[in-house]
N, C-alpha and C positions, 0 to 999 in steps of 0.2 A: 515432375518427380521432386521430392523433398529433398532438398539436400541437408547434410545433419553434420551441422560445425563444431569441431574440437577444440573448447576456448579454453585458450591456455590458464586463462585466470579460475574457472572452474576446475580443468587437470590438476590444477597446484593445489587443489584446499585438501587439507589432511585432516580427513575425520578421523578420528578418535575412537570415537563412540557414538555409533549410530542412534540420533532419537526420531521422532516424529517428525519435526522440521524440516531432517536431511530426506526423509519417504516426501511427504509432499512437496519440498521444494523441485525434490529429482522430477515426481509426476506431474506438475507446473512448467517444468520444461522443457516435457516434450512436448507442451500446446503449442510453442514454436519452435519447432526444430533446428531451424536456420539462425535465430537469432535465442538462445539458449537463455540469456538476460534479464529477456524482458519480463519475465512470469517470473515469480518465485525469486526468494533471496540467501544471502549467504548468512553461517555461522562465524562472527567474528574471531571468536576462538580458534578455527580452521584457517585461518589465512594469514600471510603478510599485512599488515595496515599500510604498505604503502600507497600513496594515491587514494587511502580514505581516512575520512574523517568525520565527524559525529555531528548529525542533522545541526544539534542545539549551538553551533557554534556559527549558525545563522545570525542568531542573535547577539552575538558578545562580539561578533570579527568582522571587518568587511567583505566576507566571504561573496556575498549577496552582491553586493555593491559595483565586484569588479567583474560578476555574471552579469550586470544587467548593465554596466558600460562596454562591452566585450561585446553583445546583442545590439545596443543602439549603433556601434560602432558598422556594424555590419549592415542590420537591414534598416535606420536613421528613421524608427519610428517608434517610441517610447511604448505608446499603448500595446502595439505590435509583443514590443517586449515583455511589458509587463505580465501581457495575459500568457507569453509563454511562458514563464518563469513563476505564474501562477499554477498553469496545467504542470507542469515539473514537478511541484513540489504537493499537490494533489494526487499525483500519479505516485508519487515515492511513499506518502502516509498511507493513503489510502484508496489506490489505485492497485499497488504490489498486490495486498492483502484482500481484495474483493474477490479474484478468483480460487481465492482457495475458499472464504467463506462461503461462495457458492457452490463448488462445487464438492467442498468434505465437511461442512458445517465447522473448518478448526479458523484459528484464527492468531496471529505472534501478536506481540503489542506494539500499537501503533503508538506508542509514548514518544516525545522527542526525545526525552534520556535514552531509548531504548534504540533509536534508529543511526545507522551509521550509515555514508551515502560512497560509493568512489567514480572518480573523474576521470575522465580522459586526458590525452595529451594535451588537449584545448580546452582543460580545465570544467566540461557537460558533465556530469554526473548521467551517469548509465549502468549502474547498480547500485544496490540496496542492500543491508548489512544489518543483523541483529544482534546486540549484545548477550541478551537473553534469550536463550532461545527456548522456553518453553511454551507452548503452544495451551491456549481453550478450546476445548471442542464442548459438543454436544455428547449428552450421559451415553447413547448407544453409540458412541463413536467406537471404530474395531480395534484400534490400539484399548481402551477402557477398556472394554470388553475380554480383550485378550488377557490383561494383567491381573485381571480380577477371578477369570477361569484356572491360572495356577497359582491362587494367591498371592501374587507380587504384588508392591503398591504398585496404585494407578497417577500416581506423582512425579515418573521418570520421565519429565520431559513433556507432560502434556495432563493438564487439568482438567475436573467436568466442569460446567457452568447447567445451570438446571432445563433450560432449555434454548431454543431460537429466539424468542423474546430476548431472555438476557445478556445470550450473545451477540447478537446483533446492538442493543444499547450499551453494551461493553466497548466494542467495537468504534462505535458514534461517539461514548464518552471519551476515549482514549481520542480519536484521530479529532475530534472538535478540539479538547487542549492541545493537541501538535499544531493546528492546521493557525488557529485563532492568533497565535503570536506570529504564524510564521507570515501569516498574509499582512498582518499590519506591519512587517517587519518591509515586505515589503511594496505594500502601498506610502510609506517610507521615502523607500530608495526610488520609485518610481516615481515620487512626486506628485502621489496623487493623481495620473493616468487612468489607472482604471483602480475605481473603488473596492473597499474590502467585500460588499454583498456582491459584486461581481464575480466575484472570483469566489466565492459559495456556489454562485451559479455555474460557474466554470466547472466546479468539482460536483455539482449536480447532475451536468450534464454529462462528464465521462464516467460514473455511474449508472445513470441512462447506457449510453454507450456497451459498455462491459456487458449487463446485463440482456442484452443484444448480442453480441459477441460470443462471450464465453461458453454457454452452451453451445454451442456451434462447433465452436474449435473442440472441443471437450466429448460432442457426443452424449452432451448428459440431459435430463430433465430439463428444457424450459421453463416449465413450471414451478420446481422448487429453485431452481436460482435464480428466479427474478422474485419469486415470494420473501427471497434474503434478501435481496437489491434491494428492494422495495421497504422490506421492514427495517433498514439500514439508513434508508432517505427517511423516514418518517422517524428516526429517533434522532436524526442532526436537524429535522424541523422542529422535534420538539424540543432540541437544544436551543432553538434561536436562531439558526441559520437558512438564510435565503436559499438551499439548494435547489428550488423550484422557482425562483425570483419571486417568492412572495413572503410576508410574513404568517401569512395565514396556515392551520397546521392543515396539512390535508392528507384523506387517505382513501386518493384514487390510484386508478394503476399506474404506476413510472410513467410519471407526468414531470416535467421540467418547466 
């Protein structure tokens, strides 16, 4: 039986005004009922900022530095760390945001100005926060559709982009510039443990993953969300990135 948690930090967010982000982040998280978190993220405007603070401050703080001495401290294996601290911050760009792409065509911006992260009492980051929150979807997405059938704009909170092609390389464009500083930030702090195309493959691999997964939990097509998965890995290969551990561009099926 599922059991279905009442997290206090989701009870506390005071929506305003419901847009598209607050519908699909709600139906993101009942893919896990018990752990409410992990799917789907929050509206910064909606909540306290305590215990969060803004992805890009990886860069300028030792934010990083005393995550990955806090890790070696515990399990006394860098590599170990590093590639955790890789899958983290994969999962926070562009891990959050792959099951909605798959499974409603929309998608928030994986921008690092865009992303806010909150911590626990041991300092783990275990949600995800958007400043902006308006969302891209696809033209026959049913919010579009809806706004356009009583003439209101279709700009409240959620944009068209022209198809899956562009959203998905929107998607690639946006989380390749967050992911690219953050991994060198920190191959860095790990001392070059484990290299930066490693950790492309890292985030290769848990889109693999996902795309495996999320139908499942979801109940949805197979087939069109691994064709997003898929079209998603072939636009961060065409960006340059090892996600398949190669440089070569390729486009077979979610191959890692």
């Amino acid at each position: 039986m599922t059991v279905v948690i009442d997290d206090p930090l989701i009870a506390s967010m005071a929506i305003r005004r419901m847009l598209p982000i607050h519908e699909s982040s709600r139906r993101l998280r009942e893919l896990c009922r018990e752990c409410p978190r992990v799917y789907g993220v929050a509206v910064m405007g909606d909540l306290s900022r305590r215990r969060w603070w803004p992805l890009a401050e990886v860069l300028t703080t030792d934010r990083l530095h005393r995550m990955f001495q806090a890790g070696v401290a515990e399990a006394d294996s860098p590599t170990a760390v590093t590639r955790q601290l890789a899958a983290t911050l994969a999962h926070v760009v562009v891990g959050r945001v792959l099951p909605l792409l798959m499974l409603e065509g929309r998608s928030w911006d994986t921008g690092l100005e865009n992303l806010w992260v909150h911590v626990d009492s041991e300092g783990a980051i275990d949600w995800v926060g958007v400043a902006d929150p308006c969302l891209r979807a696809l033209p026959d997405d049913p919010s579009l559709v809806a706004r356009r059938s009583v003439g209101r704009s279709a700009h409240d909170g959620i944009v068209a982009l022209p198809g899956e092609a562009a959203l998905t390389t929107w998607v690639a464009h946006r989380s390749h510039r967050a992911l690219g500083p953050l991994f060198s930030r920190l191959a860095e702090v790990g001392g070059g443990a484990v290299p930066v195309p490693a950790m492309w493959h890292i985030t290769g691999g848990m889109v693999v993953g996902a795309a495996t997964r999320i139908p499942l939990l979801a109940r949805s097509s197979e087939i069109v969300g691994m064709r997003r998965a898929q079209a998603l890995l072939d636009a961060l290969v065409d960006f340059g990135v090892a996600v398949r551990g190669t440089s070569r561009p390729s486009r077979k099926p979610l191959l890692n």
